[in-house]
Structure formats: structure tokens, C-alpha cells
C-alpha positions as CSV (number, residue, x, y, z in Angstrom):
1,X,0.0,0.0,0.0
2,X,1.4,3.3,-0.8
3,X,0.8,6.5,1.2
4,X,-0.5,9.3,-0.1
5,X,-0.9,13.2,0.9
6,X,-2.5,15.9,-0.7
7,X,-1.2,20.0,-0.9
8,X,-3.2,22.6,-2.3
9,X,-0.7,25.7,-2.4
10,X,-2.7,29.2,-1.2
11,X,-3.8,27.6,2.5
12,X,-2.2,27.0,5.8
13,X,-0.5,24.0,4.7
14,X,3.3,24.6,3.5
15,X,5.4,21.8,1.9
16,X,7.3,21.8,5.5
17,X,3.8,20.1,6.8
18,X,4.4,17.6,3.7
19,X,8.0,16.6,5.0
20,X,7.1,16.6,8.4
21,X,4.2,14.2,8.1
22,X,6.2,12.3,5.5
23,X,9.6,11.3,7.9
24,X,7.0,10.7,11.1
25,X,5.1,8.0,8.7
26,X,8.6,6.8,7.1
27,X,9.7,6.5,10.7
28,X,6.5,4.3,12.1
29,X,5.6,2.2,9.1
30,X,9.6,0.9,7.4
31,X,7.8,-1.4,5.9
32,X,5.9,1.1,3.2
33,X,7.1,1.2,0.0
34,X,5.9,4.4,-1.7
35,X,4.9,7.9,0.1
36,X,3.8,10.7,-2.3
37,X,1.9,14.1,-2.4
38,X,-0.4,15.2,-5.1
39,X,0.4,18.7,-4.8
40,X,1.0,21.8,-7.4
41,X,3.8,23.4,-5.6
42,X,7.5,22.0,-5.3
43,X,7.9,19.6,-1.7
44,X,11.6,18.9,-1.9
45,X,12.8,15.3,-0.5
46,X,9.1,14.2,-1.2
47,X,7.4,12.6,-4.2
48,X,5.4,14.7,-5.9
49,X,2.5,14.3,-8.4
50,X,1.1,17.0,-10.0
51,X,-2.2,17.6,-9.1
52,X,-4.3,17.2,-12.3
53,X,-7.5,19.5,-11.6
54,X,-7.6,23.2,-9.9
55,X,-10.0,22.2,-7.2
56,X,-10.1,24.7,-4.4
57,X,-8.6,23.4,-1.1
58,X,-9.5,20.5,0.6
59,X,-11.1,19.7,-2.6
60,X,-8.1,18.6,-4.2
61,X,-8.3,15.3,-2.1
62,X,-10.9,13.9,-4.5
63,X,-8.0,13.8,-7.1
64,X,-6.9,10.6,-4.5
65,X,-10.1,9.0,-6.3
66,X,-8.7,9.5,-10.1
67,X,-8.2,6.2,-12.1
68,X,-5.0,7.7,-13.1
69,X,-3.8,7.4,-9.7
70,X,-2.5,3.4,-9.5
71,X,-2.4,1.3,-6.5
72,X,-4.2,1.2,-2.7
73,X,-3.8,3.8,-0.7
74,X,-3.4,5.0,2.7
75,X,-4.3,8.8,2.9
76,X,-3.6,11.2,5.6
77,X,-4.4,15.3,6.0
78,X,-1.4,16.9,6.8
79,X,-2.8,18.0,10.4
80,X,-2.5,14.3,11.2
81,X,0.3,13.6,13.9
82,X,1.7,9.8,13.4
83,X,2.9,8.5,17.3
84,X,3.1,5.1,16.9
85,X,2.8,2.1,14.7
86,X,0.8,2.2,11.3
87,X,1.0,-0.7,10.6
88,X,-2.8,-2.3,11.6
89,X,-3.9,0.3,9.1
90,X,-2.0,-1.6,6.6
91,X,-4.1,-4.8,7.1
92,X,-7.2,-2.7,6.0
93,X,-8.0,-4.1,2.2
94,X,-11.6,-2.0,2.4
95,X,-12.6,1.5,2.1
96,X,-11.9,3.0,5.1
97,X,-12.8,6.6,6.7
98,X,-12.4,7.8,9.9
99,X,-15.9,9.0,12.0
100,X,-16.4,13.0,12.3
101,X,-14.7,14.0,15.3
102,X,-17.6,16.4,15.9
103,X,-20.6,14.8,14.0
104,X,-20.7,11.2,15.0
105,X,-23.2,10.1,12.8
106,X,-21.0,11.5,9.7
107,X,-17.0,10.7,8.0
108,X,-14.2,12.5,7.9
109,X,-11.5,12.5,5.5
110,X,-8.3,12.7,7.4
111,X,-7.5,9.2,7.5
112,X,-8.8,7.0,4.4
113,X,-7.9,3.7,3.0
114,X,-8.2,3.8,-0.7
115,X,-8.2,0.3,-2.7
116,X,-7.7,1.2,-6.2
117,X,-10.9,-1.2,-6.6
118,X,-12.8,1.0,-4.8
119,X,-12.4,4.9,-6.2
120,X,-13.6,4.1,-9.7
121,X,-17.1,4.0,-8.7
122,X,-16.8,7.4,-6.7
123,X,-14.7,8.8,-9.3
124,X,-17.3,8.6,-11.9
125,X,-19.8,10.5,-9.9
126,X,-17.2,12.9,-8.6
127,X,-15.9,14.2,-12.3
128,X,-19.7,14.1,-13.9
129,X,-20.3,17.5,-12.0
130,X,-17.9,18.7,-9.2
131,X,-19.1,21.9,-9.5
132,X,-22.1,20.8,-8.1
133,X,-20.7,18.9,-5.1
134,X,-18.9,21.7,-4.2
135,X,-21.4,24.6,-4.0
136,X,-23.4,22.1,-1.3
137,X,-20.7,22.6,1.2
């Protein structure tokens, strides 16, 4: 499973978040083969993909759902402090989202496993109209 991370340039998040968050997961998970950002800015020491669409902000993590993006993966928000082992994450083969912190009933984004089995499907109705997805929030 590779790891990825997503920066939007023009928010709080700076490729130094991207680095950080990078060496803490190199450091608890050895055993992962691949950690890259989709990003439009420069992150040096990091992988980085360009980011394909100009999706506004947090928006840009639905580019984590593109077909052209190969492989499972294990997404985190660059708020996300890693403290430990990551490594039970990597036994997760399903879609995977965290619960909203402060709506239980709800997701949140910040921690996903992604199979590439699993994205086409939202893909599809993602890219038909995004615009329309994101005026509703």
C-alpha cells in the first residue's frame, strides 16, 4: 500500500507540513514502499505528483479518487500527527474513513484507506459534475 498526501498551495498548509508528516510515517511504518503528495507546488525530499484539476482546497483530495492514480492507498491530512505504529492500518483491504470528530453520525477525511478497486465507482460521480458537489458545502 502506498501512502498518499494531498497539498493545495494558497492555504495554511506549507510543503514543510508535507515533510514533516512524511519522515513521522517513514519512521513508524519501514515497511511502506511508496509515500507521495499530489500537490502543485514544489515539496523537496518528497514525491510529488502533479495535481491534475484546480480544485479549491481541501477539494483537491478527490483527485486521491482519479483512475490515473494506481495502487491502494493509505491517505492522511497533513494536520495528522503519526505516534506510533501504522501498521494495523495496513491490514485494512476495504474503504476506510475515519468517523467525524464532531458529528458522529457522519465521515471524515483525514485518515482514508483507498483500494484502487474501490475509487472508480466514486470517481465517476465525482468528475460528472464537481461543481455541483462543491457549491453544497
Amino acid at each position: 500500500m502506498q501512502i498518499a498526501l494531498v497539498l493545495r498551495s494558497g492555504g495554511i498548509y506549507k510543503p514543510l507540513h508535507v515533510q514533516t508528516l512524511a519522515a513521522q510515517v517513514s519512521a513508524n511504518l519501514p515497511e511502506c514502499r511508496r509515500i507521495f503528495c499530489l500537490t502543485d507546488v514544489e515539496v523537496p525530499r518528497v514525491d510529488c505528483v502533479p495535481l491534475q484539476h484546480e480544485w479549491p482546497g481541501w477539494w483537491s483530495k478527490m483527485s486521491l479518487f482519479d483512475p490515473a492514480v494506481k495502487g491502494d492507498l493509505l491517505y492522511f491530512d497533513l494536520d495528522t500527527v503519526v505516534r506510533g505504529s501504522l501498521h494495523d492500518l495496513l491490514q485494512v483491504k476495504q474503504r476506510a474513513m475515519l468517523r467525524d470528530f464532531y458529528r458522529p453520525i457522519g465521515l471524515g477525511s483525514g485518515v482514508m484507506v483507498l483500494p484502487e478497486a474501490e475509487r472508480q465507482f466514486i470517481w465517476e460521480k465525482w468528475i460528472a459534475n464537481p461543481q455541483k458537489a462543491m457549491q453544497h458545502s
